[in-house]
C-alpha positions in Angstrom: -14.2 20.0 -42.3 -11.1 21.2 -40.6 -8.5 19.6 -38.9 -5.7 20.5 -36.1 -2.9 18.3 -34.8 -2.4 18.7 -31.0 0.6 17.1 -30.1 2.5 17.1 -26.6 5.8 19.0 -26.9 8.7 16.1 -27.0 10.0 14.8 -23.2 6.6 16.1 -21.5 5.4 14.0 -18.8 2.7 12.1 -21.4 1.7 9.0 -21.9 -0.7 7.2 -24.1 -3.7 7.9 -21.7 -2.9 11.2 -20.1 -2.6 12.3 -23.6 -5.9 11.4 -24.3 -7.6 13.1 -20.7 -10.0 16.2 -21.1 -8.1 18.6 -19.2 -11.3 20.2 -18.2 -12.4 16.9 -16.2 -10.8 17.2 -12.6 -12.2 15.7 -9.5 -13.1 18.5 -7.8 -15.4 19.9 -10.4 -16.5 16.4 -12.2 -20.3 14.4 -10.5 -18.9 10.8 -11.8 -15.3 11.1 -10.7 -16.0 12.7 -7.4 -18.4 9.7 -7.1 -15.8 7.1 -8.1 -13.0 8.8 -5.3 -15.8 8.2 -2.7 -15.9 4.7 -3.3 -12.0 4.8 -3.1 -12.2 6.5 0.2 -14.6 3.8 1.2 -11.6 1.5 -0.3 -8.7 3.3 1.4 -10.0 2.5 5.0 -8.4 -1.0 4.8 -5.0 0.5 5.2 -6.9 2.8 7.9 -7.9 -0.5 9.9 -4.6 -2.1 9.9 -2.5 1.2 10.6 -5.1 1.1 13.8 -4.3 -2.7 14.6 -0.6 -2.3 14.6 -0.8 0.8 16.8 -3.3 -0.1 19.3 -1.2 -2.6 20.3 2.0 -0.5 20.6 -0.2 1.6 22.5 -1.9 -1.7 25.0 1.4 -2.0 25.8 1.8 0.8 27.5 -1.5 0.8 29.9 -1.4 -0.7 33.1 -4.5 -1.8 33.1 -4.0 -4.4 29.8 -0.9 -5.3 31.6 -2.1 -6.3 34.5 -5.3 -8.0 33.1 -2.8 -10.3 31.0 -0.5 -10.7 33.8 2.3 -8.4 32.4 3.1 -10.3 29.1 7.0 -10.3 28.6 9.6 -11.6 25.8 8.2 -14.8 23.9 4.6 -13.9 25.2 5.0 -10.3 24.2 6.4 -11.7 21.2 3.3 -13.9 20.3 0.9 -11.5 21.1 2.5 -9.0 18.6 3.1 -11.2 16.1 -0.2 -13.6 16.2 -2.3 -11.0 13.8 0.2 -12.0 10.5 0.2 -15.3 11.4 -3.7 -14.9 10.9 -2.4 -12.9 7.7 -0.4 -16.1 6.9 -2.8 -18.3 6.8 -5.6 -16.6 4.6 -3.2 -15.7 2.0 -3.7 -19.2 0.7 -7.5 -18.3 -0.2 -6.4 -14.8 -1.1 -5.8 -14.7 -5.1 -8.5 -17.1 -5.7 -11.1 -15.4 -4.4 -9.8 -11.8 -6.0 -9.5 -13.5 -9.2 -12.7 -16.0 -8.7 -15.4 -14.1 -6.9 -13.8 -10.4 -8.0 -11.8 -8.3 -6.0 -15.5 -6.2 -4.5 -17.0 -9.4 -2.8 -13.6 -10.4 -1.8 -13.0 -6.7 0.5 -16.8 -7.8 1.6 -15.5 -11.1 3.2 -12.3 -9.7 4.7 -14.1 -6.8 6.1 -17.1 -9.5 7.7 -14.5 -11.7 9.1 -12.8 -8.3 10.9 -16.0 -6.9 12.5 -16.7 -10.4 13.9 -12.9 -10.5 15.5 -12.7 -7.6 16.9 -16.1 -8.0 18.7 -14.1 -11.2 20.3 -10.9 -9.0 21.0 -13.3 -6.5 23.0 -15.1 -9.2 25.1 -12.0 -11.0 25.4 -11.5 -12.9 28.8 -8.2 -14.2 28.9 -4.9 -14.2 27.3 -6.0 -17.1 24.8 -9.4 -15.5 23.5 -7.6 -12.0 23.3 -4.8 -13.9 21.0 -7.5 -16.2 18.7 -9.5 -12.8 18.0 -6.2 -11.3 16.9 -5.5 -14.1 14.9 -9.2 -14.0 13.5 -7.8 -9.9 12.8 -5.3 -11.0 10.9 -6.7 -13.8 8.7 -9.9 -11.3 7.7 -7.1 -8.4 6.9 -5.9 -10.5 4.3 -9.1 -10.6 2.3 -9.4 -6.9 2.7 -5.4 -5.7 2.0 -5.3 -8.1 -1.1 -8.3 -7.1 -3.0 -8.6 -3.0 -2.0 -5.5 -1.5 -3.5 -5.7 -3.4 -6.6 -9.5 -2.3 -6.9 -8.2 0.8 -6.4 -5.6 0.9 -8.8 -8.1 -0.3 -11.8 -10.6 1.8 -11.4 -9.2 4.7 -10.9 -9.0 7.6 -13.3 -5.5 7.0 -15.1 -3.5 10.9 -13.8 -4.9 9.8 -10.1 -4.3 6.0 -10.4 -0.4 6.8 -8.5 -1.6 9.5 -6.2 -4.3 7.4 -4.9 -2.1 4.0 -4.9 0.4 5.8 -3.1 -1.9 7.0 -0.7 -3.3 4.0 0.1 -0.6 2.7 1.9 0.3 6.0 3.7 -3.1 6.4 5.2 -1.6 3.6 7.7 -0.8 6.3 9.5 -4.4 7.4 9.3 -5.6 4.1 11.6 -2.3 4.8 13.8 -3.1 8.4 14.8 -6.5 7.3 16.2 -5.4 4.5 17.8 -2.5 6.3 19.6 -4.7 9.1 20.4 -7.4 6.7 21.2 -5.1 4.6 23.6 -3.3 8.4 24.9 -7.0 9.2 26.2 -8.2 6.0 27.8 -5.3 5.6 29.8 -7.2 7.2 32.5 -10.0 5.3 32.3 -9.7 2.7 35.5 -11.1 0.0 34.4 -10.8 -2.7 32.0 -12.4 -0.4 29.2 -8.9 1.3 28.9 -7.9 -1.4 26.4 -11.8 -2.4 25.4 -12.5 0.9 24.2 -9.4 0.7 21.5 -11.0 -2.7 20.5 -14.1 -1.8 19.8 -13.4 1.5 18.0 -10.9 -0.9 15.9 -14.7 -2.5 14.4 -15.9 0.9 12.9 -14.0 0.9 9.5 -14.6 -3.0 8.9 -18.6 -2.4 9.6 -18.5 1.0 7.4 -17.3 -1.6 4.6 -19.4 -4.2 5.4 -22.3 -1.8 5.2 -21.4 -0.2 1.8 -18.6 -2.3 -0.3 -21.2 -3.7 -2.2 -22.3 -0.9 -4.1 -18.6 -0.3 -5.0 -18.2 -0.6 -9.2 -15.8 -4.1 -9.6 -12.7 -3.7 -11.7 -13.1 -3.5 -15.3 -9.7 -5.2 -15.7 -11.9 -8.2 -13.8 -15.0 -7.9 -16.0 -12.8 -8.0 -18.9 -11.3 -11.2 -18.0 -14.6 -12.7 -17.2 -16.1 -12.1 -20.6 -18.1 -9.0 -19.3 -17.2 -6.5 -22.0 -19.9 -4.9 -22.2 -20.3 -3.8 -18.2 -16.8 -3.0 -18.4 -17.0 -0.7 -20.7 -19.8 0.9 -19.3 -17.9 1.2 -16.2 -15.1 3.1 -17.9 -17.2 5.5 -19.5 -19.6 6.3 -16.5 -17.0 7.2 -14.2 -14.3 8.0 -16.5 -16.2 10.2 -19.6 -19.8 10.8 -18.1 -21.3 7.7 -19.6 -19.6 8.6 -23.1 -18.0 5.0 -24.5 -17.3 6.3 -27.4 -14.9 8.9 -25.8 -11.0 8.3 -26.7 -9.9 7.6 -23.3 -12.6 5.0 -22.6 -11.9 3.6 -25.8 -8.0 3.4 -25.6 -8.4 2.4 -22.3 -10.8 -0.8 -22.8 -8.8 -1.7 -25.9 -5.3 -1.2 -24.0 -6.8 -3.7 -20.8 -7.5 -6.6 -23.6 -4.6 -6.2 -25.8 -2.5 -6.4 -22.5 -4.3 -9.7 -21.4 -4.0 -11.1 -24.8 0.1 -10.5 -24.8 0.1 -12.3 -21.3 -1.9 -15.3 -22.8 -0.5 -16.0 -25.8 3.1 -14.1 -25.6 4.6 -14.5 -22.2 1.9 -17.4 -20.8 1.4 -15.4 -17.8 -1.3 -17.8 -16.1 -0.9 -19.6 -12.9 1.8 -19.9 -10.0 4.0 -21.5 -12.4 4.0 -18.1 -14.3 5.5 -16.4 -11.5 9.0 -18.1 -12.4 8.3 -19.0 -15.7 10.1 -16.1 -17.4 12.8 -14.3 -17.1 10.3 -10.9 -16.8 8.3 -12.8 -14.1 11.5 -13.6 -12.2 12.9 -9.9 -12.1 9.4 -8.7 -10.9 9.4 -11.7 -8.2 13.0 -10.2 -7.1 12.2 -7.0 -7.0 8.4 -7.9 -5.2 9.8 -9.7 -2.4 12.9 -7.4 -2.1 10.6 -4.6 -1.6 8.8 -6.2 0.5 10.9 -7.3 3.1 12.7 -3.6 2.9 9.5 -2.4 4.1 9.7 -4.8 7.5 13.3 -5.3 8.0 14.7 -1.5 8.1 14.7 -1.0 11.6 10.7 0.8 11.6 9.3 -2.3 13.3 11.0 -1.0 16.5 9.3 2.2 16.3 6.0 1.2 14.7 5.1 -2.3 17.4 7.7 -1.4 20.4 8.0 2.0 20.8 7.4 1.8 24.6 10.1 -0.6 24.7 12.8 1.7 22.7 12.0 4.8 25.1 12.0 2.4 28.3 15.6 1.8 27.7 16.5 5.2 26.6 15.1 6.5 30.4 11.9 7.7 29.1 9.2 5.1 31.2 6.0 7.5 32.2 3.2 5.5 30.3 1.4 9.5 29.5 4.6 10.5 27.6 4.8 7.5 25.5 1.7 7.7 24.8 2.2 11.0 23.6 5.1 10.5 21.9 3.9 7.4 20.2 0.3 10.0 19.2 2.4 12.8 17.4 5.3 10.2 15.4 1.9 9.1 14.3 0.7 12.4 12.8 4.3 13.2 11.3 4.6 10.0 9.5 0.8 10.5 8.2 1.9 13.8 7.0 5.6 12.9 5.4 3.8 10.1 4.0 0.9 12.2 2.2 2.9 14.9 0.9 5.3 12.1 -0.7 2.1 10.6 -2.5 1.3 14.2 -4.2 4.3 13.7 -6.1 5.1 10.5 -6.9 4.6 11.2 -10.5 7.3 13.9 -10.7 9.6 12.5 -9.1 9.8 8.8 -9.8 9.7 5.7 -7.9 13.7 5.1 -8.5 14.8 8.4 -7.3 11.9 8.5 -4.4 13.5 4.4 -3.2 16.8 5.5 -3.2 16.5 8.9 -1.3 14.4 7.1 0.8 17.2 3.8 1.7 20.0 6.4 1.7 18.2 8.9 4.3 17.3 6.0 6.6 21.0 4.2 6.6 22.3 7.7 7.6 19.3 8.6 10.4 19.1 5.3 12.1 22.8 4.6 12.1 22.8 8.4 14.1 20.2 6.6 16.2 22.1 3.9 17.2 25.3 6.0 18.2 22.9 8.2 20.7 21.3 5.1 21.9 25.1 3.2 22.2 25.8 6.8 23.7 23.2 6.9 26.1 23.2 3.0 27.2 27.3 3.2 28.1 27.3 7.2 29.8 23.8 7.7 30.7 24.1 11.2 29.0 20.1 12.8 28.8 21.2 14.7 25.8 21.5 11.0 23.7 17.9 10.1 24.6 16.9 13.5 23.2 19.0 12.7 20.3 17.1 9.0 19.6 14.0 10.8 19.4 14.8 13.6 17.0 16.7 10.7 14.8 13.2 8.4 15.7 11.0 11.3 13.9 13.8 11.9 11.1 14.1 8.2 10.0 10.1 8.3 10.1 10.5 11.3 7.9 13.0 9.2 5.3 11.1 5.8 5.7 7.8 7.8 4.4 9.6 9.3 1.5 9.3 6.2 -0.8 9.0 2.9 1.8 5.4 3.7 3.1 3.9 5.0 0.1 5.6 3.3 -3.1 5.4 0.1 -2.2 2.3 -0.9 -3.1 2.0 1.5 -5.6 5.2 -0.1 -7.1 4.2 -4.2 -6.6 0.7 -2.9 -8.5 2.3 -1.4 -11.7 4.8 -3.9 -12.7 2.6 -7.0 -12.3 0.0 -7.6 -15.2 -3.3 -8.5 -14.3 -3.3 -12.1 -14.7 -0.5 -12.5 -12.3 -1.6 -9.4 -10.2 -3.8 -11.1 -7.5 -1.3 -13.9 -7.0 1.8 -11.4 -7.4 0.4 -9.2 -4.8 -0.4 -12.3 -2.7 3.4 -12.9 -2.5 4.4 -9.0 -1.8 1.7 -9.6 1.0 3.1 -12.9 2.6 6.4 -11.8 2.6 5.2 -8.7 4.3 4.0 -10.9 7.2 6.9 -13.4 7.2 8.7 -10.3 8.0 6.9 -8.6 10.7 6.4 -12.1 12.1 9.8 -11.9 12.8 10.4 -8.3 14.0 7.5 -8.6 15.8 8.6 -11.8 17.4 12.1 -11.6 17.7 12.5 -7.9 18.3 11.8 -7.8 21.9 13.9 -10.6 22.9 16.8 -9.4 21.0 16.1 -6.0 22.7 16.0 -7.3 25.9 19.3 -9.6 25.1 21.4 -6.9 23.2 20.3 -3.6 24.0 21.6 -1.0 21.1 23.6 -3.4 19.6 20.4 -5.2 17.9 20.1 -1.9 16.3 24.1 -2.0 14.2 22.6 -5.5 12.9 20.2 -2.8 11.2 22.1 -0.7 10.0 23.9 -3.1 8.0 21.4 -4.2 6.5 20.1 -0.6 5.3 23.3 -0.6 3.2 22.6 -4.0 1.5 19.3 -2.7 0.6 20.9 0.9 -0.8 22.9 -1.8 -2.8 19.9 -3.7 -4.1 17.7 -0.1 -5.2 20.2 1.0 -7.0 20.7 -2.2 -9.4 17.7 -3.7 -9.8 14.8 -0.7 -9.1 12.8 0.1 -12.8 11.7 3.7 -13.4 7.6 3.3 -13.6 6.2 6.8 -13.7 4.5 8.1 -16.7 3.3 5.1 -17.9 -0.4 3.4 -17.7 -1.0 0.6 -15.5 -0.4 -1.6 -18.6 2.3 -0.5 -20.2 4.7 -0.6 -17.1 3.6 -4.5 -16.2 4.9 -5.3 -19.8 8.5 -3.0 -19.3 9.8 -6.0 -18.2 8.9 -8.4 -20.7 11.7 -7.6 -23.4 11.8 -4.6 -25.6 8.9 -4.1 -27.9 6.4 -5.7 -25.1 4.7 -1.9 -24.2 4.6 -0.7 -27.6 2.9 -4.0 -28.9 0.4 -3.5 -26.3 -0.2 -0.3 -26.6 -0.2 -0.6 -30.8 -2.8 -2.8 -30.6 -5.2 -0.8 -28.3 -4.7 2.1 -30.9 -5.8 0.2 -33.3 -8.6 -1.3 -32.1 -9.4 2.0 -30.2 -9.3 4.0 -33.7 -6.1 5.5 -33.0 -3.8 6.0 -35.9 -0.2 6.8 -36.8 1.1 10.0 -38.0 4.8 10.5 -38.1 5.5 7.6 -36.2 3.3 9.4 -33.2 -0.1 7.3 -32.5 -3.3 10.0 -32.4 -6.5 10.1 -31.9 -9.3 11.9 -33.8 -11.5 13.5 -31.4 -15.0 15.7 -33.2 -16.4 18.3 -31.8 -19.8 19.4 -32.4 -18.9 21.7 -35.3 -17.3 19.3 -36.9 -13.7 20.0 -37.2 -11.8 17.0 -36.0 -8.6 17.1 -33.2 -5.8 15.1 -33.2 -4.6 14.1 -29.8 -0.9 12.5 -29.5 -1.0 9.3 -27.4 2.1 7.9 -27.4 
């Protein structure tokens, strides 16, 4: 018998589990792995469905015919109507983490995606201004489900070199859901009838319905089965989709060993169990600040204007035919889908920390360049500073979907560790909505009351949040899903973990560098580095 040592040359972009990866097993040319990133498509249409809700009603408020039908909604009603759907998100959250962590994050996309179809069947039929509000509300509070349990399904069972691609994409593909609704809205604006609104509802059911009719045969996390004493499924999970049914493969094997060792440092190391946990350590309390930080960044950098009152921003620039802001509102769609997309290809070369920081930098300068044309344009009236808005409109867009549309959930996912992750990711999501509740509230008075000057409040702010990125922000990339939630639990937390799954994966230490044997079928035996 012969043996080889196949190490990774020093300062590659390894880690313990792409070390480990068959090169050869890709998935464009793997069965199981193509099958697995179908069921993450099927996964990825929640952020579809609420990229569609938030632009179908940027784009309502543009057609006469949904103005007229609710008696041309202004200020505090425009105001309620925008904002209703996250208070719907408000109040589910409450249910949220239980049912992810009780019932499993598959049954619990199911619910959410139920509780949609039903809603917007009410939003289409809607009658009044009341009913039309209730089945937003009813939007909102099933989207909470859905948006809670989806991208952390998605991050755990995905194949560990696609798990930040994917993540990353996730959240992008909002822009997915805004491009048909924009372009959905664009084309029945000539429809004269009330159908030019119901038409935008309706389609909004498709997505929830596709779910509805297939999340069930989604695999659940094996992070989840792991935790509920199902060992044995989740390792059969891992190796079907991961190593063609192999569970004795190395990757399978680190993998599985690296999820339990993790859950075991969080029970008995750092306690992390409960809501208490959440503030119970000084780890927990720099991911909290750096959760809700994020968070709020993502609401409160001046995109609200653009994404929920778009009509409104090129209404006081002089640009007030309903067919060009529909227009308008159809292609910043397809930019920001594409900006955000090619951002989520490399997420991983790049880094989250350099990726934030470009990304808060870019936007400070191109929205502060916004609010001089608009200022410019508001005091002189000159045609050439409402042309200027726009291009600074699409090149904020362009800087906003450099790190802020696609790294955010990605980000929130990584650092937490699975026994906090559900009710982690339950605060990211409520202090999403506490924030649009605002914009989406407040916005169009202060609009209304201030004109451009609402917009230097803004830029202020983009500077406190270049401020906060470049303090408190952690480097993530080229780690597995496990070691970065332990980075910030004190030094030594990561290598423990990851120790322990070597050793309990058959992984051992040569030269202080962990490796795996791996046979093949002539018997010589490999030795992979994994950390």
């Amino acid at each position: 018998m012969t043996e080889t040592s196949v190490k990774a040359p020093p300062g590659s972009n390894t880690n313990a589990l792409t070390a480990l990866e068959d090169p050869n097993r890709t998935w464009y040319n793997n069965r199981r792995l193509m099958a697995l990133h179908g069921w993450i498509v099927l996964l990825l249409i929640t952020s579809y469905a609420n990229g569609y809700d938030g632009s179908m009603v940027n784009g309502l408020q543009s057609l006469p015919q949904w103005e007229r039908y609710f008696n041309f909604p202004t200020k505090g009603k425009l105001g309620l109507l925008g904002a209703i759907q996250n208070i719907g998100s408000l109040a589910g959250y409450p249910f949220a983490p239980y049912l992810c962590d009780g019932i499993g994050r598959r049954p619990t996309v199911f619910i959410g995606a139920v509780i949609m179809s039903l809603a917007t069947v009410i939003q289409t039929a809607s009658q009044s201004v009341g009913m039309f509000i209730g089945a937003r509300f009813l939007v909102g509070f099933g989207l909470t489900f859905t948006s809670s349990a989806a991208p952390m399904l998605i991050a755990e069972l995905s194949y560990p070199k696609y798990r930040a691609p994917l993540t990353s994409v996730y959240n992008s593909l909002w822009n997915s859901g805004s491009i048909v609704a924009a372009w959905t809205t664009f084309g029945s604006f000539h429809i004269q009838s009330t159908w030019a609104w119901r038409l935008p509802s309706a389609l909004q059911a498709l997505p929830s319905v596709f779910q509805v009719l297939l999340v069930l045969l989604v695999p659940e996390s094996p992070r989840y089965l792991v935790k509920k004493g199902k060992e044995e499924r989740a390792l059969k999970t891992l190796a079907y989709y991961h190593a063609d049914g192999d569970e004795n493969d190395p990757l399978v094997r680190y993998e599985f060993e690296e999820i339990k060792a993790a859950m075991e440092y969080d029970r008995s190391v750092v306690a992390n169990i409960g809501w208490k946990s959440l503030i119970s350590s000084k780890g927990n309390l720099k991911r909290l600040r750096i959760i809700i930080a994020i968070a709020f960044f993502s609401q409160w950098s001046g995109n609200g204007l653009a994404s929920y009152y778009l009509n409104k921003v090129l209404s006081d620039i002089g640009i007030t035919n309903p067919t060009t802001q529909l227009l308008l509102n159809g292609i910043l769609s397809i930019w920001s889908l594409i900006c955000g997309l090619t951002t989520s290809s490399i997420v991983e070369r790049f880094g989250r920390r350099l990726l934030f920081l470009s990304s808060a930098a870019l936007m400070t300068l191109f929205f502060t360049m916004q609010t001089v044309s608009f200022a410019r344009f508001t005091i002189n009236g000159d045609p050439n500073a409402a042309h200027a808005v726009i291009a600074f409109i699409f090149l904020y867009s362009a800087a906003y979907n450099l790190a802020f549309s696609p790294l955010i959930v990605t980000y929130a996912l990584e650092i937490l560790p699975y026994n906090i992750r559900a009710k982690g990711f339950n605060v990211f999501n409520i202090t999403i909505s506490i924030a649009l509740i605002f914009n989406q509230y407040v916005n169009p008075i202060a609009l209304a009351a201030l004109s451009w000057k609402y917009y230097v409040v803004y830029c202020v702010w983009l500077v406190c949040e270049c401020v906060f990125l470049w303090f408190y922000l952690v480097e993530t990339k080229n780690h597995t899903l496990e070691e970065t939630a332990a980075i910030f639990d004190g030094m030594g937390a990561s290598e423990k973990i990851a120790d322990d799954a070597a050793a309990h994966a058959g992984v051992g230490v040569v030269g202080g560098q962990s490796e795996s044997k791996r046979s093949d079928e002539k018997g010589s035996t490999e030795y992979v580095e994994v950390a």
